[in-house]
Backbone bond lengths (Angstrom), bond angles and torsions (degrees), N, CA, C in turn:
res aa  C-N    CA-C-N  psi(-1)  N-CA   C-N-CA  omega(-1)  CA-C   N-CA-C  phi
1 X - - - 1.450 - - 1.524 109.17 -
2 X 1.505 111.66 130.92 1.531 111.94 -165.36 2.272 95.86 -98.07
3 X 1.039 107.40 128.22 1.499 95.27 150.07 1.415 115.27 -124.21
4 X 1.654 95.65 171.41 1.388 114.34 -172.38 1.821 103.65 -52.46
5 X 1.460 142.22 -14.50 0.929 125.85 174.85 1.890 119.36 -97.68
6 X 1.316 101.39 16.76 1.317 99.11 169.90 1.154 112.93 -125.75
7 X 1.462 120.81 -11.39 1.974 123.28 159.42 1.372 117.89 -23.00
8 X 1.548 115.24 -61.86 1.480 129.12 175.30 1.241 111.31 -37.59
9 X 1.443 125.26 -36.21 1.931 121.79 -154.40 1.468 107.37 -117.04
10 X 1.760 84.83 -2.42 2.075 91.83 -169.50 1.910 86.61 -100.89
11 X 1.529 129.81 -19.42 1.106 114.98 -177.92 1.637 102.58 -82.05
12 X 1.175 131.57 -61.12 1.125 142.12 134.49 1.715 91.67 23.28
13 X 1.368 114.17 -118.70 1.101 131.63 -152.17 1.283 126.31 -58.26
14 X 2.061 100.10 -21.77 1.723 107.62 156.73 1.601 94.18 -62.56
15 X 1.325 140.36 -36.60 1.542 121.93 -172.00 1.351 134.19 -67.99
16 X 1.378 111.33 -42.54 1.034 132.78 146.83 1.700 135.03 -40.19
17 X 1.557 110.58 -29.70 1.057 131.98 165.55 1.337 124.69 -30.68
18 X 1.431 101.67 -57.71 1.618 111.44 177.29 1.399 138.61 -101.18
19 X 1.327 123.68 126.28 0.940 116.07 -135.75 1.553 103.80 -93.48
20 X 1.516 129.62 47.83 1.510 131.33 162.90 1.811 92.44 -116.30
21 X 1.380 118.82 -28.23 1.289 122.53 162.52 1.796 107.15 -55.95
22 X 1.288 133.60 -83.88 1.042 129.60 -145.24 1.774 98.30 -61.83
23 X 1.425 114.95 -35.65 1.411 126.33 167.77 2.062 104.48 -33.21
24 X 0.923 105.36 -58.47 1.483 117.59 -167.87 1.745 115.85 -76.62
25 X 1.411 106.02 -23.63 1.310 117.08 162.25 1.492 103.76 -76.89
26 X 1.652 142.61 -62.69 1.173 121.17 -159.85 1.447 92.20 -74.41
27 X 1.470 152.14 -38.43 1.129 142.81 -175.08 2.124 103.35 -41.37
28 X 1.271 111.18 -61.76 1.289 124.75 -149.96 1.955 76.78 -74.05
29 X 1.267 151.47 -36.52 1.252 138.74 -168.33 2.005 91.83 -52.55
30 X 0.853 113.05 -33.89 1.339 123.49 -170.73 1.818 106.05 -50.40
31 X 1.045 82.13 -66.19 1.776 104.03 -170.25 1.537 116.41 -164.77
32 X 1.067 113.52 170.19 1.733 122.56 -171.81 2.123 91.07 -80.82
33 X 0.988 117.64 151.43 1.429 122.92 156.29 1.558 119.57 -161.89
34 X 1.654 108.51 -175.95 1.552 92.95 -157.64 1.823 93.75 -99.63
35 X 1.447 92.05 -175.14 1.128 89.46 179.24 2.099 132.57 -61.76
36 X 1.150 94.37 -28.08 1.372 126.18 -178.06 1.579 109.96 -66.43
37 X 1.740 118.34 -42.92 1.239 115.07 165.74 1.274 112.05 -79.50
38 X 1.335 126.14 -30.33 1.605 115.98 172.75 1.203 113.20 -40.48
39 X 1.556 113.04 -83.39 1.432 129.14 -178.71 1.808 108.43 -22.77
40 X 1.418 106.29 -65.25 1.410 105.91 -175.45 1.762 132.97 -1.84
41 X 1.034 95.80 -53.50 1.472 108.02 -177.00 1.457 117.02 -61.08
42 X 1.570 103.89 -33.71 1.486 110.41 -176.61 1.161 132.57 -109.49
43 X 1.461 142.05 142.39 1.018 143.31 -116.22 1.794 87.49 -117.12
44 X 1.534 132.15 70.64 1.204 137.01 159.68 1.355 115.44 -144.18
45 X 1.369 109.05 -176.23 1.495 100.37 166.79 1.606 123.01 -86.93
46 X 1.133 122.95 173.29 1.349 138.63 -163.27 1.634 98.25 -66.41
47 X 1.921 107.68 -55.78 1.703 123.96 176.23 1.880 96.73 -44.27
48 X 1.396 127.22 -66.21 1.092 143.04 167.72 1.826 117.53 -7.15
49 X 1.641 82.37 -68.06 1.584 101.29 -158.11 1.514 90.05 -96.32
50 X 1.153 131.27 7.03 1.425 129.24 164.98 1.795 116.89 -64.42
51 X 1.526 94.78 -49.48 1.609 103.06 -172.96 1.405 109.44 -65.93
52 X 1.508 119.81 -34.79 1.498 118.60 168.46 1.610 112.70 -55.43
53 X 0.888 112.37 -25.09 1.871 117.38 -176.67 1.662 81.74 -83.56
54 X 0.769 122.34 -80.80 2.061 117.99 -163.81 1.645 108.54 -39.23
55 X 1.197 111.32 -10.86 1.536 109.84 -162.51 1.503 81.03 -101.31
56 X 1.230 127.13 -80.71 1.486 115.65 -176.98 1.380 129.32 -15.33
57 X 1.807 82.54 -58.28 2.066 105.92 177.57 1.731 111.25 -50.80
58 X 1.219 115.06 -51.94 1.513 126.42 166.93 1.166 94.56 -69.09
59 X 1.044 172.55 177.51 1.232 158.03 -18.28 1.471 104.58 -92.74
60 X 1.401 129.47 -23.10 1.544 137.32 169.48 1.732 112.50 107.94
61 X 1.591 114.12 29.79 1.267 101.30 -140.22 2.243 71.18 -125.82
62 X 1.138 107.39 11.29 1.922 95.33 175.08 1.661 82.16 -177.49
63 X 1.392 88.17 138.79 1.629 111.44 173.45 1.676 104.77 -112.93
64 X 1.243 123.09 150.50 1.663 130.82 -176.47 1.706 102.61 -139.80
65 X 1.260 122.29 170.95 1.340 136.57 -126.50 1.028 98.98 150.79
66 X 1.885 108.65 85.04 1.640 128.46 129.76 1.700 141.11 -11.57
67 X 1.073 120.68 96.32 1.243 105.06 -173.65 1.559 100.89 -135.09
68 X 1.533 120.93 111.45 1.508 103.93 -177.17 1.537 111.61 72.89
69 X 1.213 123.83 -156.32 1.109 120.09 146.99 1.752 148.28 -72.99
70 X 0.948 103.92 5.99 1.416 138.49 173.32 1.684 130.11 -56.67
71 X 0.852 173.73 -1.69 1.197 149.22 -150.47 1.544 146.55 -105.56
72 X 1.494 86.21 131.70 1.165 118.01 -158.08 1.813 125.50 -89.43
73 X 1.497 101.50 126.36 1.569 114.14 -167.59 1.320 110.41 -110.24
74 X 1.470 108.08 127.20 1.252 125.99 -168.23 1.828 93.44 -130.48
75 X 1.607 107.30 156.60 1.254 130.50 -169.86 1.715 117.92 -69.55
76 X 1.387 107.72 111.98 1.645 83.37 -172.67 2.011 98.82 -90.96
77 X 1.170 124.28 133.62 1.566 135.19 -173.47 1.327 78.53 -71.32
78 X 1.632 145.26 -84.35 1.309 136.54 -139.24 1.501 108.76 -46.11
79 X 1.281 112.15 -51.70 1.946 111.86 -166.13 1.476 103.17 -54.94
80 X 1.450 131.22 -33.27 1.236 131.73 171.71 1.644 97.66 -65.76
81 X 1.516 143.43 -30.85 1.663 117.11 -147.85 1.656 93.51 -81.18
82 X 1.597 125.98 -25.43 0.888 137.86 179.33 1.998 120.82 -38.80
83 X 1.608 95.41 -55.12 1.663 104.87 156.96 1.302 123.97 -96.53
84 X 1.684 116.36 3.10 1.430 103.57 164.25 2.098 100.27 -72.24
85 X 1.355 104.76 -47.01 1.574 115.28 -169.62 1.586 94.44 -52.73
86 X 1.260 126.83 -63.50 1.884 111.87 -165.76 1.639 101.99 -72.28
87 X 1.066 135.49 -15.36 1.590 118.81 175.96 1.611 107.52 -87.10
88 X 1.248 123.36 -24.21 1.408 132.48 168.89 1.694 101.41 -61.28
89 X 1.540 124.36 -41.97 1.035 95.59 -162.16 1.632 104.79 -113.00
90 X 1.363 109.33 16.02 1.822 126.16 156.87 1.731 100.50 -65.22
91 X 1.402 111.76 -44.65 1.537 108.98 -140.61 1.754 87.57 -100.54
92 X 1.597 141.55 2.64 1.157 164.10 158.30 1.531 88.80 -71.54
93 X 1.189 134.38 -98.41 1.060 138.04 -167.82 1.573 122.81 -60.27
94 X 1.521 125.21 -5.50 1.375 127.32 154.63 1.524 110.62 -86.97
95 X 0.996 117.72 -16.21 1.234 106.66 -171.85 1.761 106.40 -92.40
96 X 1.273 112.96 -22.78 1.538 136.40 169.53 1.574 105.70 -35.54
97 X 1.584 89.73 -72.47 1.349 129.27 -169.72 1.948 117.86 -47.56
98 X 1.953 83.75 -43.50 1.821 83.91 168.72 1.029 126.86 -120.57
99 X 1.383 117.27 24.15 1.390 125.29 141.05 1.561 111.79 -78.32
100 X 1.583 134.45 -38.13 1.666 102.56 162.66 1.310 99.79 -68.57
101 X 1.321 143.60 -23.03 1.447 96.90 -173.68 1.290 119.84 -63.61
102 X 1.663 107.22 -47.12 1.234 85.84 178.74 1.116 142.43 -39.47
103 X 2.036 117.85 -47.60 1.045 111.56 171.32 1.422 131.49 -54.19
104 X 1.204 103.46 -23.09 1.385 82.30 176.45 1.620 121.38 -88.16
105 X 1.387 101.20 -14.85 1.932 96.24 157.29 1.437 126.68 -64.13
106 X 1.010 88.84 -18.99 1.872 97.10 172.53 1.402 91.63 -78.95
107 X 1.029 135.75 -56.61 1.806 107.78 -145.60 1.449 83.11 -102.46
108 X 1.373 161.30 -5.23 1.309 153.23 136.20 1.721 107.91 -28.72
109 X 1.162 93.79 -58.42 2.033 115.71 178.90 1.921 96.05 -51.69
110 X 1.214 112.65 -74.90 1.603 105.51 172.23 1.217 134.60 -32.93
111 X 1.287 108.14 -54.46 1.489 132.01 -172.14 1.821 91.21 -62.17
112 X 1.428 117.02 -24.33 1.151 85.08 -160.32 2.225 106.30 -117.81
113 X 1.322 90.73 22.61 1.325 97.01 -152.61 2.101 88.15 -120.62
């Protein structure tokens, strides 16, 4: 069952998904650039490698800003705090999880020694 509070992390992570996307996120950690140097690296067209920029942009994970003919995509930090917050609170609750186990291998270990 999907709710409205997990849309945000499920667009997210369809974005993230692909890996000319995540390419363009650690690129842009770098610095802001335009669309034209993004693409560069990859072997499509510009129309192509456009929709990968809108998917990021929709998902909240790079903001852009028109200038002239120009525009230029820079990193948005928030669309990432979204999966820093649910893996923080996976790795809260795994770590929960094997600390009873352990305990209870410890006193399994007693009980039986």
């Amino acid at each position: 069952m999907q709710t409205a509070a997990s849309e945000p992390i499920d667009g997210v992570f369809r974005a993230l998904a692909d890996p000319t996307r995540r390419r363009v996120i650690e690129r842009l950690g770098r610095s802001a650039a335009s669309a034209s140097e993004l693409a560069a690296p990859f072997d499509m067209t510009l129309q192509s490698f456009s929709e990968h920029l809108k998917a990021l942009e929709d998902a909240g994970l790079v903001t852009s800003r028109k200038k002239g003919r120009v525009r230029t995509y820079s990193l948005a930090p928030k669309g990432l705090q979204v999966v820093e917050d649910w893996l923080s609170a996976q790795r809260t609750l795994w770590e929960q999880r094997l600390d009873q186990l352990d305990d209870y291998l410890v006193k399994l270990k007693e009980t039986r020694s």
